[in-house]
C-alpha positions in Angstrom: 102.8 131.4 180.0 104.0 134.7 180.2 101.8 137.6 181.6 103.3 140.4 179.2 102.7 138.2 176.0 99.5 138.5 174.3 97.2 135.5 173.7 98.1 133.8 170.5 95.8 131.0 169.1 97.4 128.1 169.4 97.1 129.1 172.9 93.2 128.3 172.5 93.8 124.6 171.7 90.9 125.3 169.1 90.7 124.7 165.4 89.5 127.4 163.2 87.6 125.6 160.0 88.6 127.7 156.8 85.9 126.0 154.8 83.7 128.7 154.3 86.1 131.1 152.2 86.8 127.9 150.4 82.8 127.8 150.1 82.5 131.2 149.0 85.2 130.9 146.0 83.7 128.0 144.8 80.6 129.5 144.8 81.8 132.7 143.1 83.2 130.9 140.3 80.0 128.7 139.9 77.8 131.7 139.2 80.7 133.6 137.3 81.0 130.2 134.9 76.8 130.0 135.0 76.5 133.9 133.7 79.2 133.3 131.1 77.7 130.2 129.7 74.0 132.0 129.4 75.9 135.2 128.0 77.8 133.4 125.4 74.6 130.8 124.3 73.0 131.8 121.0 69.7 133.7 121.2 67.0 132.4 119.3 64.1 134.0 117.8 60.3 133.0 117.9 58.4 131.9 115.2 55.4 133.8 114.3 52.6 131.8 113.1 49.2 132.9 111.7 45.9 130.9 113.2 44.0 133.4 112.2 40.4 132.2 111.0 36.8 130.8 110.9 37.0 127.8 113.0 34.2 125.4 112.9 33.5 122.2 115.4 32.7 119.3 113.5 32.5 116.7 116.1 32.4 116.3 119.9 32.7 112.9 122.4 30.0 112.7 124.8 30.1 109.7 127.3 32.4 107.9 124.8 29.9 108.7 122.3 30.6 111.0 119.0 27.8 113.3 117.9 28.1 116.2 115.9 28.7 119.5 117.1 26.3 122.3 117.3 28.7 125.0 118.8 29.2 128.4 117.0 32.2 129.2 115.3 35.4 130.7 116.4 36.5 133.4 114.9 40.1 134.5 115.3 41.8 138.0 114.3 45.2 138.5 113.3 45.5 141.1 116.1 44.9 138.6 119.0 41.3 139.7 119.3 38.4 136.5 118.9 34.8 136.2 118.5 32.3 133.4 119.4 28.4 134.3 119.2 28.9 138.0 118.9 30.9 137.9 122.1 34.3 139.5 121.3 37.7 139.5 123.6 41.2 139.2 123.1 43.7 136.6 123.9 46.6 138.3 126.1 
């Protein structure tokens, strides 16, 4: 070996692994093909349905037994608010 040439690496005898920029692409165009599919999937809209109402127990299972119900009604409001024995809240 010469003294004025610099080092090269094949002068190393060692083996550089390029797998990790091979990694990384992969991995770029997996999230870039993941953001396009949940860009480009239709958008659907939720249904709104009305439970509002008196509702009313009529039965209830007790040790595998049925007996009817004593509880007080529920009450629900269209604006997410409920009542049940004069206790009143909302549903969030």
């Amino acid at each position: 070996m010469d003294r004025d040439r610099r080092p090269q690496l094949r002068d190393l005898d060692v083996e550089i692994p390029m797998g990790y920029a091979r990694t990384g692409w992969t991995l770029a165009r997996c999230l870039a093909t993941a953001a396009l599919i949940l860009f480009l999937l239709p958008q659907s809209q939720a249904q709104t349905v009305d439970v509002s109402g008196r509702y009313q127990c009529a039965q209830a299972k007790v040790r595998g037994k049925v007996i009817p119900c004593k509880a007080a009604p529920l009450i629900l409001k269209n604006d997410g608010h409920f009542e049940l024995r004069g206790w009143e809240g909302a549903i969030l």
